[in-house]
PDB file with one MODEL, atoms N, CA, C and O in Angstrom:
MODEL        1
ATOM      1  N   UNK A   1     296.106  40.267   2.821  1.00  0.00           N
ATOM      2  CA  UNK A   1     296.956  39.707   3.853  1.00  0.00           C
ATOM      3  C   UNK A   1     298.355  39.421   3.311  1.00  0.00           C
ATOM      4  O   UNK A   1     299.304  39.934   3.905  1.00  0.00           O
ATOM      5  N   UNK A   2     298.587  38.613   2.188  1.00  0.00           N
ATOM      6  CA  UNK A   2     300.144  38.462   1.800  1.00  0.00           C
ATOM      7  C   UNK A   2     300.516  39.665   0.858  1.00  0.00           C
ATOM      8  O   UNK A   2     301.286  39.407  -0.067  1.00  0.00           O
ATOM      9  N   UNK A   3     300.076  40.889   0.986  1.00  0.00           N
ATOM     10  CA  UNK A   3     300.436  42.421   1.069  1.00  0.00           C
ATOM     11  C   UNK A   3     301.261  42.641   2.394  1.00  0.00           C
ATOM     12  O   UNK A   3     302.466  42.667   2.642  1.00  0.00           O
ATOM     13  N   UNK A   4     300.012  42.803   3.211  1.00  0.00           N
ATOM     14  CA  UNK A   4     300.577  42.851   4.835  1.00  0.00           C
ATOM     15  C   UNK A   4     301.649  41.338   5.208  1.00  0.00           C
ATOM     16  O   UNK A   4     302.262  41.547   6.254  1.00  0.00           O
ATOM     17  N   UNK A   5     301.877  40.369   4.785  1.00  0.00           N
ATOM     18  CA  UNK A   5     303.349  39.626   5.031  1.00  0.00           C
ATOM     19  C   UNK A   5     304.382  40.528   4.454  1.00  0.00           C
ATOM     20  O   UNK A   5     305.206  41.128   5.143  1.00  0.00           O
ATOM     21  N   UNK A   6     304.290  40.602   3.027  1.00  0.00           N
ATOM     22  CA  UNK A   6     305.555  41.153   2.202  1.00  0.00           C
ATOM     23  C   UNK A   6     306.064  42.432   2.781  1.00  0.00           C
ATOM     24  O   UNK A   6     307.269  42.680   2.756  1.00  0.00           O
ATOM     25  N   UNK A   7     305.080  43.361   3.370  1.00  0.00           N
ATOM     26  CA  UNK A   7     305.631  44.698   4.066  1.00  0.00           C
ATOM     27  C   UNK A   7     306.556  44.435   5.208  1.00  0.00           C
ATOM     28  O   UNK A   7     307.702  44.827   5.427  1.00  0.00           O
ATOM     29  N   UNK A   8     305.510  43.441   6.067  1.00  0.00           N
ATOM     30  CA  UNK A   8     306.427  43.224   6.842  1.00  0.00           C
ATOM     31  C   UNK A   8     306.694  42.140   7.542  1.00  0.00           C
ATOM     32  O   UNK A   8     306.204  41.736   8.597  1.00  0.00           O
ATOM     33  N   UNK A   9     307.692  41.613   6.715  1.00  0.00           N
ATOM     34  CA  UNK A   9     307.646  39.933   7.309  1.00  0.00           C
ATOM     35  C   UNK A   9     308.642  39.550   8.469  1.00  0.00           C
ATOM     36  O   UNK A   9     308.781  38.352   8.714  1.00  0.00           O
ATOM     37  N   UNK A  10     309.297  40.419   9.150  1.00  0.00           N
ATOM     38  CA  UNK A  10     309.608  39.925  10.438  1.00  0.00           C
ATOM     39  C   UNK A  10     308.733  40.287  11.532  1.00  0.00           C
ATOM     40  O   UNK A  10     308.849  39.680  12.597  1.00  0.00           O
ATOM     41  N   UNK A  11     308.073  40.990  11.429  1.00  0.00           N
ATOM     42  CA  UNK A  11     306.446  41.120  12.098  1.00  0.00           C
ATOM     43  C   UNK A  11     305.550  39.845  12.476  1.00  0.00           C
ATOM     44  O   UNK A  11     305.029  39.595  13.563  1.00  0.00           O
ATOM     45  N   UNK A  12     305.502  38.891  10.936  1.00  0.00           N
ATOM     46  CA  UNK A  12     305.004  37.784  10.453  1.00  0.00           C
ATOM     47  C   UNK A  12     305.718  36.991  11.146  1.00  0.00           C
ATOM     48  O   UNK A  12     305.159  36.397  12.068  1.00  0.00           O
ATOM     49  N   UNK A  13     306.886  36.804  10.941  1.00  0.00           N
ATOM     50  CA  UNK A  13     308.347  35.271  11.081  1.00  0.00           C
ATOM     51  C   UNK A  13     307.670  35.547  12.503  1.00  0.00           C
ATOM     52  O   UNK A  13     306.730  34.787  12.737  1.00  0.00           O
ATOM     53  N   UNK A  14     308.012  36.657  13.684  1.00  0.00           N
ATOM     54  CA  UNK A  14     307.659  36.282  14.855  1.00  0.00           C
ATOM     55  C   UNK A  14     306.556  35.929  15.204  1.00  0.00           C
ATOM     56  O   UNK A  14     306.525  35.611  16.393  1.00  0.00           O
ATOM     57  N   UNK A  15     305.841  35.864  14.802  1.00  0.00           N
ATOM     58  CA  UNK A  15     304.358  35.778  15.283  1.00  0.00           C
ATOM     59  C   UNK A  15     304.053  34.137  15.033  1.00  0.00           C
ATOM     60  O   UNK A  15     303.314  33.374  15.654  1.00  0.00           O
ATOM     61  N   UNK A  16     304.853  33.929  13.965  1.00  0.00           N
ATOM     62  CA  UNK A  16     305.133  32.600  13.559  1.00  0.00           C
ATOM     63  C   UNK A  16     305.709  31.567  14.196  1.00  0.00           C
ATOM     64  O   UNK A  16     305.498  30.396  13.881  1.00  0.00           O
ATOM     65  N   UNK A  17     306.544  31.966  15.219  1.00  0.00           N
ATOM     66  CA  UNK A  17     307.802  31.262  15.687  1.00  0.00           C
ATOM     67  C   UNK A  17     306.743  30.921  17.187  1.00  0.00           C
ATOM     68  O   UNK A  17     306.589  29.797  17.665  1.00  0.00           O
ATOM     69  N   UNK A  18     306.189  32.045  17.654  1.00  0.00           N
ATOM     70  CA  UNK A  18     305.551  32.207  18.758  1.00  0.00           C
ATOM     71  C   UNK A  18     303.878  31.004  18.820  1.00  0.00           C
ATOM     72  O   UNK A  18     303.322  30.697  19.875  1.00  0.00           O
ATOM     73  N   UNK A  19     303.641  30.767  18.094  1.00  0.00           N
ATOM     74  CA  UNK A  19     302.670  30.465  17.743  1.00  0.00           C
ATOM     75  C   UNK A  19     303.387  28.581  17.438  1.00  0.00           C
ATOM     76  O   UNK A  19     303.139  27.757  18.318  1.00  0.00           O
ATOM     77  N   UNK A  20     304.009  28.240  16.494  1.00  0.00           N
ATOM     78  CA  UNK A  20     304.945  27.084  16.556  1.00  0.00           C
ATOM     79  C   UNK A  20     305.609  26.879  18.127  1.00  0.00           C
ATOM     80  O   UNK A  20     305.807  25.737  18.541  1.00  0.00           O
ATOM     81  N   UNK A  21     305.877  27.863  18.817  1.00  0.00           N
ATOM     82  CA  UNK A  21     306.789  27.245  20.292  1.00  0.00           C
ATOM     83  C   UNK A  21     305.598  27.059  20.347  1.00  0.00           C
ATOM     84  O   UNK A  21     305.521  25.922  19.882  1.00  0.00           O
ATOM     85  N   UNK A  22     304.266  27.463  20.665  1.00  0.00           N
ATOM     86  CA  UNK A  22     303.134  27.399  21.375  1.00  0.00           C
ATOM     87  C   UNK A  22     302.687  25.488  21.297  1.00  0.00           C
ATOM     88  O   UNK A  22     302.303  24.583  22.038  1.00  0.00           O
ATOM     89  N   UNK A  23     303.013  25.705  20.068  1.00  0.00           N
ATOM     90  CA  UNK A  23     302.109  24.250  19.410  1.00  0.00           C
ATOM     91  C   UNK A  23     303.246  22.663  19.505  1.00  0.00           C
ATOM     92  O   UNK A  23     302.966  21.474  19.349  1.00  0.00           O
ATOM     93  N   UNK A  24     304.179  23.161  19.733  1.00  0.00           N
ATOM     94  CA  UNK A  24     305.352  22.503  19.629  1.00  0.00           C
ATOM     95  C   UNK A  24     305.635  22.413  20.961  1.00  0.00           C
ATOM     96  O   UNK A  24     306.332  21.400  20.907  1.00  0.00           O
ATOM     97  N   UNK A  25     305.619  22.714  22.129  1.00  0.00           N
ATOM     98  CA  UNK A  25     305.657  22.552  23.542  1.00  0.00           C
ATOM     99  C   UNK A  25     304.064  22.060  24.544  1.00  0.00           C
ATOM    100  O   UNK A  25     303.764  21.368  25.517  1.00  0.00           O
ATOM    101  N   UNK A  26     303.471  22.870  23.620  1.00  0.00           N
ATOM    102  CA  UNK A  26     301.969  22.310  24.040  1.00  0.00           C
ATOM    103  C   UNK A  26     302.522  20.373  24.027  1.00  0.00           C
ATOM    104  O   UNK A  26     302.797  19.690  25.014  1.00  0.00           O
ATOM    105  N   UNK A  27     302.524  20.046  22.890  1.00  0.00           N
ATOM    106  CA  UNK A  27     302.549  18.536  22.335  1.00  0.00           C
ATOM    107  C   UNK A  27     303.912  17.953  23.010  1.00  0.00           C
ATOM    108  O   UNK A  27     303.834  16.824  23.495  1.00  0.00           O
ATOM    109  N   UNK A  28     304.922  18.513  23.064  1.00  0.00           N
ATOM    110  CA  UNK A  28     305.936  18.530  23.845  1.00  0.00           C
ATOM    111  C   UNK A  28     306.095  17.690  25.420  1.00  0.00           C
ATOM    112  O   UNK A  28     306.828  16.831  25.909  1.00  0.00           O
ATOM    113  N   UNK A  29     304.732  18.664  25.905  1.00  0.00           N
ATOM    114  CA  UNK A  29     304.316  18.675  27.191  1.00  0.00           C
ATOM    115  C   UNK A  29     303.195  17.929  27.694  1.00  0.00           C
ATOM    116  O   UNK A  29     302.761  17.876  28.844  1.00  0.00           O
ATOM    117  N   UNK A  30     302.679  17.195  26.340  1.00  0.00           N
ATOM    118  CA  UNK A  30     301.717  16.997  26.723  1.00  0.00           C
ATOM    119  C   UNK A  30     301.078  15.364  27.850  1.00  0.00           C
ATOM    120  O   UNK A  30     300.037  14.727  27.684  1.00  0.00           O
ATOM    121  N   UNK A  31     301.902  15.195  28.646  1.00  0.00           N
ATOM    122  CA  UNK A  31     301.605  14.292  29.723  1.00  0.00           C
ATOM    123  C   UNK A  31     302.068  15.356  31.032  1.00  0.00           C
ATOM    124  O   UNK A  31     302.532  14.951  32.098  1.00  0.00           O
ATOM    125  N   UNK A  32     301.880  16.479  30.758  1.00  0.00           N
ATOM    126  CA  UNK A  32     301.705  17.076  32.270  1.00  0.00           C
ATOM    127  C   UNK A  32     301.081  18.203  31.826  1.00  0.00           C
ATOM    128  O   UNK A  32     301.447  19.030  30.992  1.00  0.00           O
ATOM    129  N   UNK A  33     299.781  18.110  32.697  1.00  0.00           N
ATOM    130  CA  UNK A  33     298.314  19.053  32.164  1.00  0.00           C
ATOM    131  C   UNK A  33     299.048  20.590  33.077  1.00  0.00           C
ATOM    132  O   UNK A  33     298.836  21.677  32.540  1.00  0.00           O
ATOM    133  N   UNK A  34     299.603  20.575  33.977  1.00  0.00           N
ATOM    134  CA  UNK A  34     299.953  21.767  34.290  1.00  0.00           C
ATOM    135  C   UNK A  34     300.817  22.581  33.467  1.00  0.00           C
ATOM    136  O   UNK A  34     300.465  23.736  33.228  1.00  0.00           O
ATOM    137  N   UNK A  35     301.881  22.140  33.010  1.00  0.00           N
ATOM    138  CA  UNK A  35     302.949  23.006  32.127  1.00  0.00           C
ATOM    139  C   UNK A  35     301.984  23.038  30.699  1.00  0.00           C
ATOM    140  O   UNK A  35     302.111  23.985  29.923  1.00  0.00           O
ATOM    141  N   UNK A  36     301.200  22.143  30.471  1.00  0.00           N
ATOM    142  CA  UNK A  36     300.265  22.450  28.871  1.00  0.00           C
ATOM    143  C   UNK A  36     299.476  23.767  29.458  1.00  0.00           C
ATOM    144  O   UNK A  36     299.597  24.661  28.620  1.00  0.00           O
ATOM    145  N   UNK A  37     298.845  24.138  30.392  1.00  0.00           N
ATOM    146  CA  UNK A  37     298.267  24.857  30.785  1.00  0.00           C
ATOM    147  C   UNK A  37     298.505  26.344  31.027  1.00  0.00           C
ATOM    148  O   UNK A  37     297.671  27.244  30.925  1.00  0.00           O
ATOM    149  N   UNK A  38     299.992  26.457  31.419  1.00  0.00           N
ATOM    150  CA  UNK A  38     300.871  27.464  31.482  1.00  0.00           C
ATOM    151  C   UNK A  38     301.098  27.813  29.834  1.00  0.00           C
ATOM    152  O   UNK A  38     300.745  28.858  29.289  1.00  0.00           O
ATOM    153  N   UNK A  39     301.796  26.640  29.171  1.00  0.00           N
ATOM    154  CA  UNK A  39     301.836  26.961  27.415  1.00  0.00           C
ATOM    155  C   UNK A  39     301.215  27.700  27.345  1.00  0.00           C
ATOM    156  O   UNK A  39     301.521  28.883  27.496  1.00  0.00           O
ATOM    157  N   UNK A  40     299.502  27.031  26.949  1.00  0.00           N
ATOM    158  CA  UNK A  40     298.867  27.854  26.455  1.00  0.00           C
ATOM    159  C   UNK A  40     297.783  29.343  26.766  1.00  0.00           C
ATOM    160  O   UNK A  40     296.923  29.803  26.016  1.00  0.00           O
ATOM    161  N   UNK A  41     298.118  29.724  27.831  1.00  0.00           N
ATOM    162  CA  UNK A  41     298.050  30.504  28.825  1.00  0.00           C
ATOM    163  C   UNK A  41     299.319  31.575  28.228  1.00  0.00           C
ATOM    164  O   UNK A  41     299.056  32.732  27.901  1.00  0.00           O
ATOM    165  N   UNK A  42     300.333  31.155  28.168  1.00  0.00           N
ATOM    166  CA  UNK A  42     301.518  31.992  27.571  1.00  0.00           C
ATOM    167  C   UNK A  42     301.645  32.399  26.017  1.00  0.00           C
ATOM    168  O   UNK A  42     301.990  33.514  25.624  1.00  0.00           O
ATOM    169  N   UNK A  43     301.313  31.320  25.219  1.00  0.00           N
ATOM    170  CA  UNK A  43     300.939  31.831  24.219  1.00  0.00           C
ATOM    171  C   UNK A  43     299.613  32.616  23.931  1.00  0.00           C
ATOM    172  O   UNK A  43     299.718  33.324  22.929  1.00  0.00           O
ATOM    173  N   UNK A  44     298.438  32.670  24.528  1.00  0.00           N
ATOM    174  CA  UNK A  44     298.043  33.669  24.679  1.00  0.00           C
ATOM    175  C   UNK A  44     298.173  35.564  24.720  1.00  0.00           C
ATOM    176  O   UNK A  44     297.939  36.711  24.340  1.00  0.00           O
ATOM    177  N   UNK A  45     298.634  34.770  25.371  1.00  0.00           N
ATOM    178  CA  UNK A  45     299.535  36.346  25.625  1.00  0.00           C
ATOM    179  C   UNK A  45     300.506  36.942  25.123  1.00  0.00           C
ATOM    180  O   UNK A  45     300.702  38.149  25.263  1.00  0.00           O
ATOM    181  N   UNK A  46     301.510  35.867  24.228  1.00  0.00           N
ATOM    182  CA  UNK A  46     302.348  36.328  23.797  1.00  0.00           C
ATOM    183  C   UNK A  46     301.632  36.940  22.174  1.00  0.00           C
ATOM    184  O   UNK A  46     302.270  37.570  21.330  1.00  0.00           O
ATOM    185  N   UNK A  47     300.129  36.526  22.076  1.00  0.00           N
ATOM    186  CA  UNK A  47     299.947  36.643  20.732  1.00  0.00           C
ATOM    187  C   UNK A  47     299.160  37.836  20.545  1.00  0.00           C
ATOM    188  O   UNK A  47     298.911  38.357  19.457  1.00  0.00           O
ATOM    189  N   UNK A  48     298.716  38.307  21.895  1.00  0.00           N
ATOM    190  CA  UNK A  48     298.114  39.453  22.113  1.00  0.00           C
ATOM    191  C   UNK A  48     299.168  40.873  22.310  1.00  0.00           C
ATOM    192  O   UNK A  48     298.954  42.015  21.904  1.00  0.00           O
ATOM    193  N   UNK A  49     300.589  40.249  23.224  1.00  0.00           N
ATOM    194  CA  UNK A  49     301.275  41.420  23.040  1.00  0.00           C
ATOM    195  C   UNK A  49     302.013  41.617  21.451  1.00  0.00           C
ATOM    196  O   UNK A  49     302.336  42.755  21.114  1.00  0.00           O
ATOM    197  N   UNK A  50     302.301  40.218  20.329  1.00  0.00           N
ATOM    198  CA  UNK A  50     302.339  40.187  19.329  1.00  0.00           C
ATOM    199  C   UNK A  50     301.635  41.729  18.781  1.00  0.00           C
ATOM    200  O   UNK A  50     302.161  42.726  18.285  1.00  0.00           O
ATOM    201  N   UNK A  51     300.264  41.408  19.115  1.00  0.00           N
ATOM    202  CA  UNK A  51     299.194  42.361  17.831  1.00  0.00           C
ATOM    203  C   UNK A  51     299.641  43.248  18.678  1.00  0.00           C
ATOM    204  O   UNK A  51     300.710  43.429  18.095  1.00  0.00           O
ATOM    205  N   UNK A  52     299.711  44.108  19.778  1.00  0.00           N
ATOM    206  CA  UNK A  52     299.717  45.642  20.697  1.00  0.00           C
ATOM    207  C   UNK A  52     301.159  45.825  19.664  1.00  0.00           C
ATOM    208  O   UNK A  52     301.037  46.437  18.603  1.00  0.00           O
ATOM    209  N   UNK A  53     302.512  45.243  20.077  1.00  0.00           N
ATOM    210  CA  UNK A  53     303.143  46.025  19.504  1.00  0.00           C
ATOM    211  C   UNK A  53     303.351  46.019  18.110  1.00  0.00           C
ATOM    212  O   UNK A  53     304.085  46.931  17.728  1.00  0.00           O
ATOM    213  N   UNK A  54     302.846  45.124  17.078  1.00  0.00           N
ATOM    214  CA  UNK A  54     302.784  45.047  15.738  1.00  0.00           C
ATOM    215  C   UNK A  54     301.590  46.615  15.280  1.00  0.00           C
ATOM    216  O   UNK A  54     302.067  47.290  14.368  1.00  0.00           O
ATOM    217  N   UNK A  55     300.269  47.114  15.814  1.00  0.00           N
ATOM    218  CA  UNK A  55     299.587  47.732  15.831  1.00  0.00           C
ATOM    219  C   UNK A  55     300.309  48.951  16.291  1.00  0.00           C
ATOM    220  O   UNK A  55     300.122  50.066  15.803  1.00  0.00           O
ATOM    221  N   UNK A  56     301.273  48.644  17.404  1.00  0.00           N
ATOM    222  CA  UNK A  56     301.510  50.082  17.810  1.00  0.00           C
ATOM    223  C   UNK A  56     302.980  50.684  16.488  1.00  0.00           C
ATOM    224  O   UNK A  56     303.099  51.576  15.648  1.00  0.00           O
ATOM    225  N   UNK A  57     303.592  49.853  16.879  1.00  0.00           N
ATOM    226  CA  UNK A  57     304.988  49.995  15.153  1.00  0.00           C
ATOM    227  C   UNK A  57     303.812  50.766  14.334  1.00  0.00           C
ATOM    228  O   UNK A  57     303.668  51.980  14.475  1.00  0.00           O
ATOM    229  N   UNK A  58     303.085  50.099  13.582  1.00  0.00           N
ATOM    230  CA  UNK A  58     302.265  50.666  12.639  1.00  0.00           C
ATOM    231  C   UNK A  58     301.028  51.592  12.736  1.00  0.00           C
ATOM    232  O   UNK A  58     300.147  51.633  11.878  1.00  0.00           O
ATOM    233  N   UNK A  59     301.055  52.427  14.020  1.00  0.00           N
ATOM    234  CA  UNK A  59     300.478  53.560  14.554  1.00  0.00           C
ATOM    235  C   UNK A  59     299.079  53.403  14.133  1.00  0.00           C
ATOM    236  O   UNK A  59     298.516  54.115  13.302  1.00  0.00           O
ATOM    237  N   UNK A  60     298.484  52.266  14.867  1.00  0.00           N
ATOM    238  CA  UNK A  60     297.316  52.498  14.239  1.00  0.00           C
ATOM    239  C   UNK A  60     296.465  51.383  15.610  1.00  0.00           C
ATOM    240  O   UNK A  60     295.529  50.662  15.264  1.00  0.00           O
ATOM    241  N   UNK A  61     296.861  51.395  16.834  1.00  0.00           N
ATOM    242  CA  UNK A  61     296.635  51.042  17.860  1.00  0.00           C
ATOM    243  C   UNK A  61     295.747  51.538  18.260  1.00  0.00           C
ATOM    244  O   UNK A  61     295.994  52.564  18.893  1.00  0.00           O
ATOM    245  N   UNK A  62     294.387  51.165  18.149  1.00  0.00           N
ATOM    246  CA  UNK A  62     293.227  51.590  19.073  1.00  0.00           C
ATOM    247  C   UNK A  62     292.798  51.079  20.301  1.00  0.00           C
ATOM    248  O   UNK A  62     293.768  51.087  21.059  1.00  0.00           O
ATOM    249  N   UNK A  63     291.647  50.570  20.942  1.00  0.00           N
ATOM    250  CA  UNK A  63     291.154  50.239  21.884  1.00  0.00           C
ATOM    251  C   UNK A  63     290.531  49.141  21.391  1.00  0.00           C
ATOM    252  O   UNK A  63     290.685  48.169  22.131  1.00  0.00           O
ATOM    253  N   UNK A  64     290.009  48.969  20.609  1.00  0.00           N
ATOM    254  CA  UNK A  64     288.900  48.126  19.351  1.00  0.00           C
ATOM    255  C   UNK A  64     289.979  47.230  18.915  1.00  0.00           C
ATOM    256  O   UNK A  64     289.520  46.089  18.855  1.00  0.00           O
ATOM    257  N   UNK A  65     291.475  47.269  18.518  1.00  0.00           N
ATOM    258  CA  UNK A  65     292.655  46.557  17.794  1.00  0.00           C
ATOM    259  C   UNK A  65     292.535  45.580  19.389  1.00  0.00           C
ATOM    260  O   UNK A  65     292.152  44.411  19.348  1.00  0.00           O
ATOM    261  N   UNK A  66     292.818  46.080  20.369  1.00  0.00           N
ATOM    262  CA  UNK A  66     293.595  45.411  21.346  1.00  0.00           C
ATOM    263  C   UNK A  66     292.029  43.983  21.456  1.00  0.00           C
ATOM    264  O   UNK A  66     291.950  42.788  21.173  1.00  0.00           O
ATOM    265  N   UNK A  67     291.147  44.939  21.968  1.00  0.00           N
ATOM    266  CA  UNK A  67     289.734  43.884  22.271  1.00  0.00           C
ATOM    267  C   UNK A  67     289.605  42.854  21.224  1.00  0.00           C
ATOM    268  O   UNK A  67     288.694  42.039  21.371  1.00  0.00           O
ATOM    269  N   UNK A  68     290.112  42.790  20.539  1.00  0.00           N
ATOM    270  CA  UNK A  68     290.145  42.126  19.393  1.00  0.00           C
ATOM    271  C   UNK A  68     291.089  41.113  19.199  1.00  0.00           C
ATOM    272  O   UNK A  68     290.921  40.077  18.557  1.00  0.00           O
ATOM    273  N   UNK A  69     291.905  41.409  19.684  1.00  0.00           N
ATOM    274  CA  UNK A  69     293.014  40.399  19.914  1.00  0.00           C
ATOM    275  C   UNK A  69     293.463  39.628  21.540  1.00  0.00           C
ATOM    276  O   UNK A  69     294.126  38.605  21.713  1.00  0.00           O
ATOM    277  N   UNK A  70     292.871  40.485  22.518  1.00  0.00           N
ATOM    278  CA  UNK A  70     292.217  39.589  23.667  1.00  0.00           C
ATOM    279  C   UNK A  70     291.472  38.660  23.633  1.00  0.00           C
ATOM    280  O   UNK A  70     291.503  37.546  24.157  1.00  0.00           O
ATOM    281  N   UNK A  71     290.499  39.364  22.719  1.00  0.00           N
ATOM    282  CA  UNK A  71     288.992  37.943  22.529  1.00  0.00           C
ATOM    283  C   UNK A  71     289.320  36.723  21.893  1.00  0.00           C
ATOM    284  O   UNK A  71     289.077  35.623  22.390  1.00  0.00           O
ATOM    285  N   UNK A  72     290.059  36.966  20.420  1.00  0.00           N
ATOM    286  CA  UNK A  72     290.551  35.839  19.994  1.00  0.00           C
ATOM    287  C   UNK A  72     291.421  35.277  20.763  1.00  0.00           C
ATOM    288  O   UNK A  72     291.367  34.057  20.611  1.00  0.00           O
ATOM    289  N   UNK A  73     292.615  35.761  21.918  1.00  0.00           N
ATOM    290  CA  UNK A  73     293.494  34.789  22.371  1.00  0.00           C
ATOM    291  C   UNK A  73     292.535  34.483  23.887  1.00  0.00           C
ATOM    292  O   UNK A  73     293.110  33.744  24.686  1.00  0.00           O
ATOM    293  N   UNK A  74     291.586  34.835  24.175  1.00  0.00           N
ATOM    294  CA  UNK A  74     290.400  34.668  25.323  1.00  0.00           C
ATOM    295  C   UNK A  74     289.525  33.102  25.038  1.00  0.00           C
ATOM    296  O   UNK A  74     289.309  32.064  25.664  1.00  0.00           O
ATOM    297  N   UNK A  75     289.201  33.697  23.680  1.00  0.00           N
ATOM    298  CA  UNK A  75     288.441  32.177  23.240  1.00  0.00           C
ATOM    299  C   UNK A  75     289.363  30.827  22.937  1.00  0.00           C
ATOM    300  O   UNK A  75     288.940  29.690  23.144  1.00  0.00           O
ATOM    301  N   UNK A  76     290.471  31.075  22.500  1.00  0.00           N
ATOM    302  CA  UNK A  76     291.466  29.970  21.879  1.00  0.00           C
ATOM    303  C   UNK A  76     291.779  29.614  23.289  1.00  0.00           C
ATOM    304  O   UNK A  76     291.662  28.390  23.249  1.00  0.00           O
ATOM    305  N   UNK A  77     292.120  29.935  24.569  1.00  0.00           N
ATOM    306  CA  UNK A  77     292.996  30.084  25.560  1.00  0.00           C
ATOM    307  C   UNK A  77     291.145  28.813  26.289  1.00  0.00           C
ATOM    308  O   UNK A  77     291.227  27.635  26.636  1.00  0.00           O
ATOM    309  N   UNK A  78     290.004  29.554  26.271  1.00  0.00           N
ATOM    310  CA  UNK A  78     289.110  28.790  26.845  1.00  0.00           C
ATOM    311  C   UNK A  78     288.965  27.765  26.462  1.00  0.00           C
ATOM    312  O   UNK A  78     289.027  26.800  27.225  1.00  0.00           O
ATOM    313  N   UNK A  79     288.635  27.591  24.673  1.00  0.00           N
ATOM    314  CA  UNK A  79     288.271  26.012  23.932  1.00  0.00           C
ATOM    315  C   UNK A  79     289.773  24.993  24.385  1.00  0.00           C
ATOM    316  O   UNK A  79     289.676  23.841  24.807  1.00  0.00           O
ATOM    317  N   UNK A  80     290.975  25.656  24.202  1.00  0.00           N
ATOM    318  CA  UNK A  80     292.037  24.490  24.878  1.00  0.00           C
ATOM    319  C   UNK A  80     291.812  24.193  26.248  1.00  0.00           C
ATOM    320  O   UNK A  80     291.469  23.027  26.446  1.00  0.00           O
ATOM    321  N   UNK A  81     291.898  24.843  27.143  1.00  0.00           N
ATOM    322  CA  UNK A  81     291.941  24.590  28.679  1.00  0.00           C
ATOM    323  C   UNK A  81     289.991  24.207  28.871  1.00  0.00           C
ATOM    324  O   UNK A  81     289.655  23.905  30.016  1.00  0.00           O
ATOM    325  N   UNK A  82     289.094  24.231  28.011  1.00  0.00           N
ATOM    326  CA  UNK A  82     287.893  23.526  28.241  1.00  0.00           C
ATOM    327  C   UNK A  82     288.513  21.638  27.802  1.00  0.00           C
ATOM    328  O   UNK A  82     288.277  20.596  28.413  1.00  0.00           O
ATOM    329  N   UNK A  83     289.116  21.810  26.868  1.00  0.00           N
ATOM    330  CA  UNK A  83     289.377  20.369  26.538  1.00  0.00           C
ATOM    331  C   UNK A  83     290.273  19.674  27.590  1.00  0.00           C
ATOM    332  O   UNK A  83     290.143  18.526  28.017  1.00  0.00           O
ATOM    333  N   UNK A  84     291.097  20.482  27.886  1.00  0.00           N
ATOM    334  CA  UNK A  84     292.181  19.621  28.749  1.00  0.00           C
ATOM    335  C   UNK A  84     291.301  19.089  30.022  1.00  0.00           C
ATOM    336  O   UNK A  84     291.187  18.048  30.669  1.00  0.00           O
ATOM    337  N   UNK A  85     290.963  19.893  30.013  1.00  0.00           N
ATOM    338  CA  UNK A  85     290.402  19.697  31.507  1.00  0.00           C
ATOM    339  C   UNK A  85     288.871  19.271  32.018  1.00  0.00           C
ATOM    340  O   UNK A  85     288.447  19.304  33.173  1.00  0.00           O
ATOM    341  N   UNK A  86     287.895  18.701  30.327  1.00  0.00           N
ATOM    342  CA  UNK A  86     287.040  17.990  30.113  1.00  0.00           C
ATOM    343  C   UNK A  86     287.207  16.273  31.143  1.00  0.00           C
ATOM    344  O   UNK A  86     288.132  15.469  31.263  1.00  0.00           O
ATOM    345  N   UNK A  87     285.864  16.336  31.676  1.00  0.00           N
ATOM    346  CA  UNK A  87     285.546  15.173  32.885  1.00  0.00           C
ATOM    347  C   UNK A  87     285.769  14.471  32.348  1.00  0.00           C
ATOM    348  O   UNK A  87     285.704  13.320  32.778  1.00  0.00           O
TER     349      UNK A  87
ENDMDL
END
């Protein structure tokens, strides 16, 4: 993995930055469950189109890369919005 930073670390820095707004506005926001909800709903996604075009730059974009990075931002996106919104 800090192979794959050093190659390419503005690949990294963004993914970084995206992931910090995520966590940093989440907490930001956090006395209004709707805009936390949108956050992390958005970072989701932003971390999934992260991996499509980081995978696609580096030509090695499958079908299996993408499912893979849905699921993880699928499950992270459920365990937060299961908590927020715990009875």
């Amino acid at each position: 993995m800090i192979k794959e930073i050093k190659i390419h670390p503005f690949h990294y820095l963004v993914l970084l930055v995206i992931l910090n707004l995520g966590i940093g506005m989440f907490f930001m926001l956090r006395f209004n469950l709707f805009y936390q909800t949108i956050v992390v709903l958005a970072t989701g996604t932003a971390y999934v189109i992260w991996g499509v075009v980081h995978h696609w730059l580096e030509e090695d974009l499958h079908l299996k890369v993408f499912l893979e990075y849905f699921l993880i931002a699928l499950v992270f996106c459920v365990i937060i919005l299961s908590l927020l919104f715990r009875a």
